[in-house]
N, C-alpha and C positions, 0 to 999 in steps of 0.2 A: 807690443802687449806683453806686460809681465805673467807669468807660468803662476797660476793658481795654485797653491799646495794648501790641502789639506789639514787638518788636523791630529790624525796619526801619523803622514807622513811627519808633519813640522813634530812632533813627537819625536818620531822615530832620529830626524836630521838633531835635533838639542840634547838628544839623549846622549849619539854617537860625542857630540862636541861634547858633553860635562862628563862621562865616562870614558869615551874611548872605543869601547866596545858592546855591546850587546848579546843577549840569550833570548833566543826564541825557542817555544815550547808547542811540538805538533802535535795532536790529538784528531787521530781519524778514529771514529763513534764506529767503524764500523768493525773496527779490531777491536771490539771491547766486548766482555760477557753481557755488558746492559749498557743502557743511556747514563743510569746512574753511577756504575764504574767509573764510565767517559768524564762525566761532568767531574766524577772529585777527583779521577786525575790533573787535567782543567785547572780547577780550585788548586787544589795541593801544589801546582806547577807555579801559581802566582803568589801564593804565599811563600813558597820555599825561593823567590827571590829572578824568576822568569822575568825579564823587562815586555815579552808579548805573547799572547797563549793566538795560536794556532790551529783552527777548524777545518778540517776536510781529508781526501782523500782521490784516490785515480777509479776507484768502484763502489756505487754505491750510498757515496755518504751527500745524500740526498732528501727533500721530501721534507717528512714528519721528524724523522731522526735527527737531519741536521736542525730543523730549527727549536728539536729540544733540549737539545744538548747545549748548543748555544746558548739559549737563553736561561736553559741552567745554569750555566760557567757566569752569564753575565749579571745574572739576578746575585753572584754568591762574591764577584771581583770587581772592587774599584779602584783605579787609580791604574789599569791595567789592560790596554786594549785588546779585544777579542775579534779576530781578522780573519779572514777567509782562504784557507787556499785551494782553490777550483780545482776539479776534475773533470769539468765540461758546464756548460751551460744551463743547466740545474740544477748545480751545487752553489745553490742562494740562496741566502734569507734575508730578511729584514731587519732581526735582531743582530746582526754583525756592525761594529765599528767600521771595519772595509773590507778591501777585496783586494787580492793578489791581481792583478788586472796585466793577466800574465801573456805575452806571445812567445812559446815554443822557438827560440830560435832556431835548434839545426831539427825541427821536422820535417818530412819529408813532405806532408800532407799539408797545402795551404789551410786546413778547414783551422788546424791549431795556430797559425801564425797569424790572421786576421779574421777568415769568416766569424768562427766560433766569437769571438771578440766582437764583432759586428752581429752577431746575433743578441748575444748578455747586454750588448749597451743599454738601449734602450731601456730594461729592465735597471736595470744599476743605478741608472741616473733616476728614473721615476720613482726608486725607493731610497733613494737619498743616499748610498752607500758608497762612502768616501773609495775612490778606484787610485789604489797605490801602481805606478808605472813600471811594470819589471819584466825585465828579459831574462827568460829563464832556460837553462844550457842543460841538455843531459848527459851525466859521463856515464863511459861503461861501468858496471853493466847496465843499469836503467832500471830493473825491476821492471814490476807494474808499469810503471809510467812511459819504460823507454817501449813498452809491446803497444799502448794505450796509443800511444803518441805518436806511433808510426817515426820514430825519432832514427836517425843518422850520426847513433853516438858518436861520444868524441874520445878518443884512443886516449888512454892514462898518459901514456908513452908521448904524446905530441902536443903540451900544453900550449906552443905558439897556437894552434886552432881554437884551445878552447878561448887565449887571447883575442885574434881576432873578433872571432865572436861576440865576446864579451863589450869590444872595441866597438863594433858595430849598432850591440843594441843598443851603446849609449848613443854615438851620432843617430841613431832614427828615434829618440827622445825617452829611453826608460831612462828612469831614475834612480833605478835600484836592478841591480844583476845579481842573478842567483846559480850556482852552480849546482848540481844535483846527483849524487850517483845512484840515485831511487831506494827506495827501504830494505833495509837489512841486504845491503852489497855483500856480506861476508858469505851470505848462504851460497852464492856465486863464487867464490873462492878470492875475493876483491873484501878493502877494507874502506877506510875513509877516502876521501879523495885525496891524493898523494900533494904534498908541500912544494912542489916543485910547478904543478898546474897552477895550487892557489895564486903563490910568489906571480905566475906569469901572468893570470888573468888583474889581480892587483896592480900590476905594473902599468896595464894599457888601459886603468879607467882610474878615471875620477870621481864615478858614484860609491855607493856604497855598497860594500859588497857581500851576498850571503853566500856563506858553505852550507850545505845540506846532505845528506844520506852516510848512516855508518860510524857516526862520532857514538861510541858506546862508553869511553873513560874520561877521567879527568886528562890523561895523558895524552890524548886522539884530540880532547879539544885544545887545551895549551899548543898542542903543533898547531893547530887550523889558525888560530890568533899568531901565532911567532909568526906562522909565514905569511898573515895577511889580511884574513877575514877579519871584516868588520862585525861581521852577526853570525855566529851560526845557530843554526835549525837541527834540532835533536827532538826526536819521534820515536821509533821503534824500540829503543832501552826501556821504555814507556811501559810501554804495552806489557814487557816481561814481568814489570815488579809485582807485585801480590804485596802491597802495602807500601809502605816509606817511599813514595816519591815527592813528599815534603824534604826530606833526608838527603835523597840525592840531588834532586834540584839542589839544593842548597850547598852540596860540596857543588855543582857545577857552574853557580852563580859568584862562588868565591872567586874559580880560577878566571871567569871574565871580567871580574873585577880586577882581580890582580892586575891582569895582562893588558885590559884598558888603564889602568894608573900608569902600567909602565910609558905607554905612547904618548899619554898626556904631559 
């Protein structure tokens, strides 16, 4: 039987092939002064040249909140899909394109590697919400997500692990592997996740592969592409701006441009 894909993903999979590379743009509602902040961040993310605007967070963004914010972003973007990235089992809505339909690789706690998974199905599927396949890894420090997640970092310093890992989620069937060093790593005294992990997790899959936590310059994301990443995921620079993140999006959609022509 042939593997069903979706239509974000098959988005996502034709994007990577005519570009190269990819921009994903996070927006957790719950770091914002209001919903409407959230939303035109959102907005501003996709006009200033975001290939996928990104919903959620590890506390909180839930309920009433997530699905106005969503449905703000999506009443306002077309041509742009607006996707879920879960913090647990009730960070859904119905107004989302899809779902990070994420298992926790190195957590400690089975509830993140299948139950929680096995609890959302059922809902996902009865609200029709396309569930993108990703094995999602967290490096040190973790933030939020690595305390949430009951997680079993994986050491800057020993990229063969986060490789295997990586190796793994793809033989038990994700489609998309994301690396993560959780929001704003810097305040920990850690930056992006170092060129030397990416390179190594790159090397042992054949999906596609996201960088996430800490990309704050043009210069932090051009490394994450030189060494590998096929998408990265930029969030918390977000939150900082007080207007122009049409502006900066837009210098950071340039350099994934760039960097995807070069591989094509």
């Amino acid at each position: 039987m042939s593997v069903r894909i979706g239509r974000v993903e098959r988005y996502i999979n034709e994007t990577l092939e005519r570009k190269g590379s990819m921009l994903f743009m996070l927006i957790d509602p719950v770091d914002y002064k209001s919903p409407e902040d959230a939303i035109k961040t959102g907005v501003e993310s996709a006009e200033g040249g975001a290939d996928l605007v990104l919903i959620g967070g590890s506390i909180g963004a839930q309920g009433e909140l997530l699905d106005s914010v969503t449905l703000g972003i999506k009443d306002k973007v077309k041509g742009v899909p607006v996707v879920l990235f879960p913090g647990n089992i009730a960070t859904i809505t119905p107004h989302a394109d899809a779902v990070y339909f994420m298992s926790l690789l190195n957590a400690r706690n089975p509830y993140w590697i299948t139950q929680a998974q096995m609890l959302a199905a059922p809902l996902i599927k009865h609200l029709k919400i396309e569930p993108l396949p990703v094995g999602y890894i967290v490096v040190e420090p973790g933030g939020t997500v690595g305390w949430v997640g009951d997680v079993n970092m994986v050491p800057r310093a020993k990229p063969r692990i986060a490789a295997a890992l990586a190796n793994a989620g793809e033989f038990l069937g994700n489609r998309l592997i994301i690396t993560d060093a959780g929001s704003n790593p810097q305040m920990q005294g850690f930056g992006p996740i170092p060129p030397s992990l990416i390179s190594s997790v790159r090397s042992a899959i054949t999906v596609p592969y996201i960088v996430g936590g800490g990309v704050r310059s043009t210069e932090q994301l051009r490394s994450a592409y030189k060494a590998g990443a096929d998408i990265v995921q930029i969030g918390a620079v977000l939150e900082e701006k007080n207007g122009g993140t049409k502006a900066l999006v837009s210098k950071f959609a340039k350099v994934a441009k760039e960097e995807g022509r070069k591989r094509r």
